[in-house]
N, C-alpha and C positions, 0 to 999 in steps of 0.2 A: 479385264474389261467386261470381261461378262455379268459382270455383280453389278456393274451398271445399266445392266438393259435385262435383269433376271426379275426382278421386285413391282411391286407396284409402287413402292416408297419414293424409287427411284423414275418409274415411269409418270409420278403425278407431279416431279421436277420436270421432267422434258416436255410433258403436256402444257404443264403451266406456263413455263417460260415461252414455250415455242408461241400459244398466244398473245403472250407478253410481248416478245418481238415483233410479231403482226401489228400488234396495239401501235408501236415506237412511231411506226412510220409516220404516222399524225405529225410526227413534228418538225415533216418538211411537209405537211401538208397534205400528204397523201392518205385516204382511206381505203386501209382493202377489206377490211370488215367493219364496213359500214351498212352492207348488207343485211346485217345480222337484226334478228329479231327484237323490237322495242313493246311490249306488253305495257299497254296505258290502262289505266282505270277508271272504268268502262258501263257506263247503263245503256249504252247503246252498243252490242255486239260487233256491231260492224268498224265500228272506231275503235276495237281495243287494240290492233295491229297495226305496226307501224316497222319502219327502221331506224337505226339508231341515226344513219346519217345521210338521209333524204337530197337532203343537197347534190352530195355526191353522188349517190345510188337511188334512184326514182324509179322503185319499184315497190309493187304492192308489198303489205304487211306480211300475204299470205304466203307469196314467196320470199321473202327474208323469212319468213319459220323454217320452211321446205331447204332452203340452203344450210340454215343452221343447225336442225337437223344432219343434212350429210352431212358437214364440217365436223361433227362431235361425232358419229359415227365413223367417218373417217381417221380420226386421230386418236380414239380411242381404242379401233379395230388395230390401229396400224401396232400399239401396244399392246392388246390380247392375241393379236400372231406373235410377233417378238418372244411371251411369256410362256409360245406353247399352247393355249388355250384352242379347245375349239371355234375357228373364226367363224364357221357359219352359224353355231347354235350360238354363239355371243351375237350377233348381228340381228338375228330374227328376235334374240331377247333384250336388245336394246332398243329398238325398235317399238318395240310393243311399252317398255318402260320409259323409252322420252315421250312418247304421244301420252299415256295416261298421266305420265306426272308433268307435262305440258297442259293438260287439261287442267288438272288439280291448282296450277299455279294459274291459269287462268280465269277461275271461277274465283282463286282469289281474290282477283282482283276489281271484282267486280261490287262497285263504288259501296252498296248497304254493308258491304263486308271490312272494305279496304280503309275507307276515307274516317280519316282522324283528326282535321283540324276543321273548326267552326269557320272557316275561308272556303274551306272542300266542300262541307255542308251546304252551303250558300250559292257555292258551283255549281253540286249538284240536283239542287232542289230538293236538301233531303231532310224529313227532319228527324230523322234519329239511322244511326248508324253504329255496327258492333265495336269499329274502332279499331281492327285487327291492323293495319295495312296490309299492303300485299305478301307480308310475311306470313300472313293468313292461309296461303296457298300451303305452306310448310307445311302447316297440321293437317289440311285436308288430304296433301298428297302421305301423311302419315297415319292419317284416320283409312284411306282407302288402299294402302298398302295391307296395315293390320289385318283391314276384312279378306284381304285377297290371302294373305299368307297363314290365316287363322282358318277360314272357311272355304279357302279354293287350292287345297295345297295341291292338286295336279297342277293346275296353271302357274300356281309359285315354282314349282319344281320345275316346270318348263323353263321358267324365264330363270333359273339358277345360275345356269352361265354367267347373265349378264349383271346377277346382282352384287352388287362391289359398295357398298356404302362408302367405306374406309378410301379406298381409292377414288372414288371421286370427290369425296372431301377433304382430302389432301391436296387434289389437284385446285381443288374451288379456295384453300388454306393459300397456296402458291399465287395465284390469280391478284388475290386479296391484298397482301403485300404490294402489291404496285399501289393500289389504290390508296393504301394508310400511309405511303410514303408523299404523294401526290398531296394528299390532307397536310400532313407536317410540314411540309414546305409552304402551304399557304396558312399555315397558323404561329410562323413562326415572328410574324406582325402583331401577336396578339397581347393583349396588356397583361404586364410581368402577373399579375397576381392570379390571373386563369390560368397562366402556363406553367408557374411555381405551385399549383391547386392539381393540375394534372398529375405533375411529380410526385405529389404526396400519394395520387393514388394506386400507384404504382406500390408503393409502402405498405400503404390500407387493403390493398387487393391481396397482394401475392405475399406480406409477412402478417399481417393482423387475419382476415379472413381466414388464407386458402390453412394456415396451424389451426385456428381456433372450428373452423369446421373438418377437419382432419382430425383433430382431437373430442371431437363428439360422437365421429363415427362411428370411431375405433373405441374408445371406453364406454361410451353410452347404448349403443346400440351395435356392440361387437362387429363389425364389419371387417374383414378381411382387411390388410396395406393396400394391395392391389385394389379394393374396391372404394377405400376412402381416399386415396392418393387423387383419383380419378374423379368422385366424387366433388373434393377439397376443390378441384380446377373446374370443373363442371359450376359448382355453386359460386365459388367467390370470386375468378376470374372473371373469362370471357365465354361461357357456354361451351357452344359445340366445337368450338375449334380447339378450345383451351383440354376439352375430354380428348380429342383424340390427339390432339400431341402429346400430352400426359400418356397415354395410353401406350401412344407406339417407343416412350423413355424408357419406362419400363414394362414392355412388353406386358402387358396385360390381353387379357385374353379378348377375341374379338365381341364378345356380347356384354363386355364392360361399358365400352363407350357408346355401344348402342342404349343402351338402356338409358343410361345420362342422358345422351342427348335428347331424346325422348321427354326427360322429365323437362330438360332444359326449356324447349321450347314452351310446354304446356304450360309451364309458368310464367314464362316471357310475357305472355300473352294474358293471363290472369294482373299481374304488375301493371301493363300497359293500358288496363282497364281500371283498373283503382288509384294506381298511385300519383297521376299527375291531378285528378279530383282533388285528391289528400292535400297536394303541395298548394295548388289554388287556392283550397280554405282555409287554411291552417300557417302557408309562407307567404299571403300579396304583398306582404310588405318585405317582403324578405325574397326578390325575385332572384338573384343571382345563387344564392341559396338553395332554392328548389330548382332550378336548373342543373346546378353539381348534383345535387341529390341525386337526379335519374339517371345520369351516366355512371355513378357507382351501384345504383340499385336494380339497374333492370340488366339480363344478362346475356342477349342480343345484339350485335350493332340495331339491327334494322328497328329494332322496337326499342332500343335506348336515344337513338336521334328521334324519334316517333314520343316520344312520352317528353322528350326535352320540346318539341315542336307544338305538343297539346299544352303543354304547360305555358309555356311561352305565349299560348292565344289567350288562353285563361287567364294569366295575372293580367295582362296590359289588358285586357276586360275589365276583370276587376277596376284595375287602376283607374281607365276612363272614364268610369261610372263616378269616378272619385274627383275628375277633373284633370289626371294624370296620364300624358302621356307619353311613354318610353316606347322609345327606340324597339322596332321588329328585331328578334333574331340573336338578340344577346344573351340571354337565356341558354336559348339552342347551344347557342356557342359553348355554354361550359359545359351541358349535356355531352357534345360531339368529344370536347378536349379531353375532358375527363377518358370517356370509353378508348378515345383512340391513345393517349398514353397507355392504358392497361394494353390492349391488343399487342401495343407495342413489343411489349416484352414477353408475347405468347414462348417465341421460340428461345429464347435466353432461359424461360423457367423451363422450357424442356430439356435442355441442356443438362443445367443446375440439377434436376431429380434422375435424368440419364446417371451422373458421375453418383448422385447417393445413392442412388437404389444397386449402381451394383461395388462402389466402393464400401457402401455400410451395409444398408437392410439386405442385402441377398449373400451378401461374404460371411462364409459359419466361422465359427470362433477356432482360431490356428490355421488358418487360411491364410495366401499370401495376399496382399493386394491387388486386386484386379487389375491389368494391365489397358494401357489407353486401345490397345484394338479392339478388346470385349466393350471399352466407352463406346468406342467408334462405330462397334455394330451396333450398338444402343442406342444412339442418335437416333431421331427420325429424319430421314434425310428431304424430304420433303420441306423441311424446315430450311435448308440451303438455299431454295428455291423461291421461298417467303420472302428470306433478309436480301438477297439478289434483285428482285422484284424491289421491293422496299428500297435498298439503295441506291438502286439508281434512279427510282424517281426522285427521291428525295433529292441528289446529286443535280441532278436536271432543273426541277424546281429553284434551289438556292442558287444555281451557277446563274441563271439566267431568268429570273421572274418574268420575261416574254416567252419564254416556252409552257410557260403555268397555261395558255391557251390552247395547245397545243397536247399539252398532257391532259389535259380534262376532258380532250377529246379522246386520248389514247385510253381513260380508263372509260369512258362511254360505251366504247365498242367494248373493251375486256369485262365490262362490268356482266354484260348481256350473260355470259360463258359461268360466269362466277354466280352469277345466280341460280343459273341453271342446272351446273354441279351441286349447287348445295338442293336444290327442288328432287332429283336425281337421287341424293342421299338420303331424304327422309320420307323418299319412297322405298328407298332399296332397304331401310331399316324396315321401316313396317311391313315388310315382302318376308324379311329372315328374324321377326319376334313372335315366337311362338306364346300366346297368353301362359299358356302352363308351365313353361319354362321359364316364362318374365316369373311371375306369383312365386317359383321354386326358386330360384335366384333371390329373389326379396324385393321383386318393384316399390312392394308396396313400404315394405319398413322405408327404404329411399325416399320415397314419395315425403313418408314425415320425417325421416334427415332435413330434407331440402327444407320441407315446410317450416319449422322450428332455428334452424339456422336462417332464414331468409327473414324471419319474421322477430324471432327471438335478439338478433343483435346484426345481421349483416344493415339491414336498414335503417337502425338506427345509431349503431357506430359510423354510418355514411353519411347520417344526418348533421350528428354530432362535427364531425369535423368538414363537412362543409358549413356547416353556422361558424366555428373557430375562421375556416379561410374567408367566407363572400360573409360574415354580417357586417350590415350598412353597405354593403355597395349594391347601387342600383343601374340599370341599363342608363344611357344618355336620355335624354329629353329629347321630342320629336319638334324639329327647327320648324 
């Protein structure tokens, strides 16, 4: 029993789920973390704080932060006693690390920064805006991590205790899973040929992609297994979730998947500013087409629904100018289908690379075969905690499409926590990346991995076969 409360593998299960089951109670109606902190995007300061569920809990924004605050502090302290940890120097430095990377995801979201559809714009009286969403916050709480752990390393070193990237984005990995199951259950209405388009990418992602950039790595620009394995899921999957379960399969070393993730986002972000233009100019007549496109191409949820959602304003723009008008939101839709099939199978392909990496690449030659309990320590077990999450919303959803009301509110409140872990993580990266050590490591060759593989054939092998599944179909006509 104790290998179950020793790990942080095991404690970003018990984290997860335990808000998970908070989440449930929604679906007799009941909110107890409705408290919890709603961050809106905001040119007026004083409106960016809210709760997720007012109704129930009428209480200011500022205290749903201050509670959600304890609530993460509490349930994460209650796992760094458990592990041993010093609880008071993890307390004082979580502390100081959710208030600044609470900042960081707040300034995200502040509208010049955040807001990416010409409906937002129009909102909020703006006439040009960077486009980030509030994913935005991710880079800033990464940009002022870096400076803090580059140029203030006493104060990094302070807050050491509490910096855990890996653990809390396993916990925020767990969280997630409810949510993608909550989606699958209400897209399983969706017309066979976006759903059979999902399927494929599943295919395109994890056997076309994640080989063909694994095999660039590694013979083109020599990269360790360990570092193109990681890489291979970093680039062609699902970003930062996809590096770190990859990572914890085969035990790769903790400044693997920091590094990825790193890149992951910065490009997320570069994508989400180019490529829905791209598809506007280049696919209006081809809407369902450029809609697949961004869920195989950008490697984000938050900025692959974001680039499916810019695009989607863009063509029926187009279009209306033309005298066409299609249906809101269909577009989005293959964007969404597409990314949330791949997510899908985050934890199936760690599995899958768990059993090779120690049944082939790490077993020397006249070795016996590794045995299922060295698989089993290979596991990341936080992945338990994903598919758990995952199906029982899923379960929930199909058993009963009047609970879909009720779960949408249960991922509402969970969503708040999953966000937070992940703002949390790409602070605590930039806290433990030393520049001299990223450059010694090879950020930078990475850097043009990603770029050459993203640019060189992940795009337009994504292209290509969403033209084969969506040419000619177009959203419905607006009645």
């Amino acid at each position: 029993m104790k290998k179950f409360f020793s790990t942080e593998d095991w404690w970003a299960v018990w984290i997860g789920l335990f808000v998970f089951v908070l989440s449930l109670f929604n679906l007799a109606g009941i909110s107890l973390m409705g408290w919890a902190v709603k961050t809106n995007v905001w040119m007026d300061l004083s409106k960016a704080l809210g709760v997720v569920n007012p109704t129930s809990w009428a209480v200011p924004g500022f205290v749903g932060l201050i509670l959600t605050y304890l609530f993460m502090l509490v349930i994460t302290g209650v796992g760094a006693k458990v592990m041993g940890w010093n609880l008071q120097k993890y307390a004082i430095g979580f502390t100081f690390i959710f208030w600044i990377a609470y900042g960081c995801w707040l300034l995200g979201s502040f509208a010049p920064l955040a807001v990416n559809t010409p409906a937002d714009m129009k909102k909020f009286g703006l006439d040009f805006s960077l486009r980030l969403t509030a994913e935005g916050g991710f880079i800033i709480a990464l940009l002022v991590g870096l400076v803090i752990g580059n140029f203030f390393k006493g104060f990094a070193g302070f807050l050491k205790e509490a910096t855990r990237p890996e653990w809390f984005i396993k916990t925020a990995i767990v969280i997630l899973g409810a949510a993608l199951g909550v989606k699958a259950a209400q897209q399983t209405g969706m017309a066979t040929a976006v759903l059979f388009r999902g399927l494929c990418a599943i295919v395109e992602a994890y056997l076309i992609y994640w080989a063909l950039v694994y095999f660039v790595s590694r013979h083109f620009f020599k990269f360790s297994k360990e570092w193109s394995a990681c890489l291979a899921s970093g680039i062609s999957v699902c970003g930062v979730s996809a590096a770190i379960a990859t990572a914890g399969a085969i035990k790769a070393r903790a400044v693997v998947p920091v590094m990825i993730s790193s890149l992951v986002v910065i490009f997320a972000v570069v994508e989400l500013l180019i490529l829905p233009a791209l598809a506007a100019e280049v696919l209006h007549t081809q809407p369902m087409v450029a809609g697949a496109w961004m869920g195989l191409a950008v490697k984000t949820d938050g900025a692959a629904v974001a680039s499916g959602a810019i695009t989607d304003a863009l063509i029926r723009g187009k279009a209306a100018e033309l005298g066409v008008m299609w249906q809101e939101g269909w577009m989005l839709m293959a964007s969404t289908t597409t990314k949330l099939f791949i997510d899908m199978f985050i934890g199936i392909w760690a599995f899958v690379l768990a059993i090779i990496w120690t049944t082939a690449i790490e077993r020397k030659p006249g070795e016996k075969a590794v045995g299922a309990i060295e698989i089993w320590n290979r596991f990341p077990k936080f992945v338990i905690g994903y598919f758990l999450a995952f199906l029982i919303m899923l379960g929930v959803g199909l058993s009963s499409p009047a609970l879909l009301k009720g779960a949408n509110a249960a991922i509402g409140e969970s969503e708040v926590f999953r966000v937070l872990f992940f703002v949390l993580t790409f602070f605590s990266i930039g806290l433990i990346s030393d520049f001299r050590k990223l450059w010694a490591e090879g950020i930078g060759k990475m850097a043009v991995v990603y770029a050459v593989c993203l640019f060189g054939f992940i795009l337009w092998i994504g292209l290509a076969i969403s033209f084969i599944f969506f040419n000619g179909l177009t959203p419905p006509l607006v009645k």
